[in-house]
N, C-alpha and C positions, 0 to 999 in steps of 0.2 A: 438873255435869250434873244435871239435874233426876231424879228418881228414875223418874219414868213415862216419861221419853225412854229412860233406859236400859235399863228394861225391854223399851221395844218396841226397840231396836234388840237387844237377847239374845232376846227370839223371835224376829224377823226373820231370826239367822244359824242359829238351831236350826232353823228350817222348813228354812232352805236344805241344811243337813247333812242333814237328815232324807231332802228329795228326792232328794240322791246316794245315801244310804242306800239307797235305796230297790231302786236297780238290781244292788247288790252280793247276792251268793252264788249259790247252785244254784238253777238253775229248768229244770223239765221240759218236754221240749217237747210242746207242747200241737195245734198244725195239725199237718193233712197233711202238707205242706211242712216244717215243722220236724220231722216224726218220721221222712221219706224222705231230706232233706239233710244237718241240722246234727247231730240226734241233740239230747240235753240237752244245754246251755251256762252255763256259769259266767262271771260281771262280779266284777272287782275293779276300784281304782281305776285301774290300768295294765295290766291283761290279760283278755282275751277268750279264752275254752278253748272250742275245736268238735273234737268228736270225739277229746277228748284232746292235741288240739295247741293250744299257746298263743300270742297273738298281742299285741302291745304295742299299746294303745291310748292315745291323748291325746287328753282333753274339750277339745274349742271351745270352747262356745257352751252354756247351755240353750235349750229350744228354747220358743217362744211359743205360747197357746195356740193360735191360728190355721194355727200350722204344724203342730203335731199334730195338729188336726181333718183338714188334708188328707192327711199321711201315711199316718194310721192311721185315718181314716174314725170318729175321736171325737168327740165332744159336748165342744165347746168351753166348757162351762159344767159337763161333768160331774167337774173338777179331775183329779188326775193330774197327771204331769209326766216331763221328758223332756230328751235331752242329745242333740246332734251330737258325735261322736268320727270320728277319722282314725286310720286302720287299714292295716294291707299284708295281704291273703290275695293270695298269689298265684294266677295263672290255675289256674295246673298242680298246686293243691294239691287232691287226690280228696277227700273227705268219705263218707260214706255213701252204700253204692249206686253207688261211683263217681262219684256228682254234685260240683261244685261249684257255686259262689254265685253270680259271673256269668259265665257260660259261658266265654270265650275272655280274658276279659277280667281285671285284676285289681281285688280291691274293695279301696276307697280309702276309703269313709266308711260309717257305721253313725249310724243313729238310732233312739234309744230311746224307749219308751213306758210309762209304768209307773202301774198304775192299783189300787190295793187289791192282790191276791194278781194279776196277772198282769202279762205282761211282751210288749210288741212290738218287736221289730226291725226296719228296713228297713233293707238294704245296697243300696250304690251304687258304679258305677265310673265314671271318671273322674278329672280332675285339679282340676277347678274344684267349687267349694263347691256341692251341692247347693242347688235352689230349692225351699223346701217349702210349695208356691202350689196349689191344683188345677192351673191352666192350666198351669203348668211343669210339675205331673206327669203331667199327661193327656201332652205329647207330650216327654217324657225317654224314652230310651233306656236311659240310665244307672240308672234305679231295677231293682236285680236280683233282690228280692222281697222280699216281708215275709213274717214270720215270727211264731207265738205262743207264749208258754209259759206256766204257772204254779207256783205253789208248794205 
């Protein structure tokens, strides 16, 4: 293999490490929303921590720039990056304030956003794969809120 092929193929997997990288450890929460529900949240590569409880997570999918613009209402040219994950919080698990994540319902999927020092989540319930489209999100039911935080 040629030396410059193999170069660009060893950054190409360092970006990719880097972008998971990126979602892992503590981040404080930073909205409303994230300081009344989840409280601060820890990402490893298998666990999601809200409020001290931990939750097994497995990554899907990364996610496209296009689907991030509409999730998390970003500049699809302004880089960043982001992962669909499949999750169980159950309905009946309280968080903060008593709240949970989607009300009656239990959360099924998380999607991340991750841009310089800050961090977004969207949870969602349901059984089927979120569609991260405007139009699918304008009339979903299933998206149960987003969330900010940073570092």
């Amino acid at each position: 293999m040629k030396p410059t092929i193999l170069l660009g193929v060893f950054a190409g997997v360092a970006l990719v490490a880097c972008a998971a990288a990126q979602e892992r450890g503590y981040w404080r929460a930073a909205s409303n929303t994230a300081r009344s529900i989840t409280g601060d949240v820890s990402l490893s590569d298998e666990k999601l921590v809200l409020d001290f409880s931990g939750y097994t997570i497995a990554k899907i999918r990364a996610l496209q720039p296009a689907e991030l613009s509409a999730a998390f209402d970003a500049d699809s040219n302004a880089g960043g990056s982001g992962n669909l994950y499949r999750l169980n919080v159950p309905a009946t698990k309280r968080l903060l304030h008593k709240n949970t994540l989607c009300g009656s319902d239990n959360t099924e999927w998380m999607a991340t956003y991750v841009a310089g020092r800050s961090l977004q989540l969207a949870f969602f319930s349901g059984d089927k794969v979120p569609v991260l489209t405007l139009e699918a999100l304008s009339d979903s039911s299933d998206l149960c809120g987003t969330f900010a935080y940073v570092r």
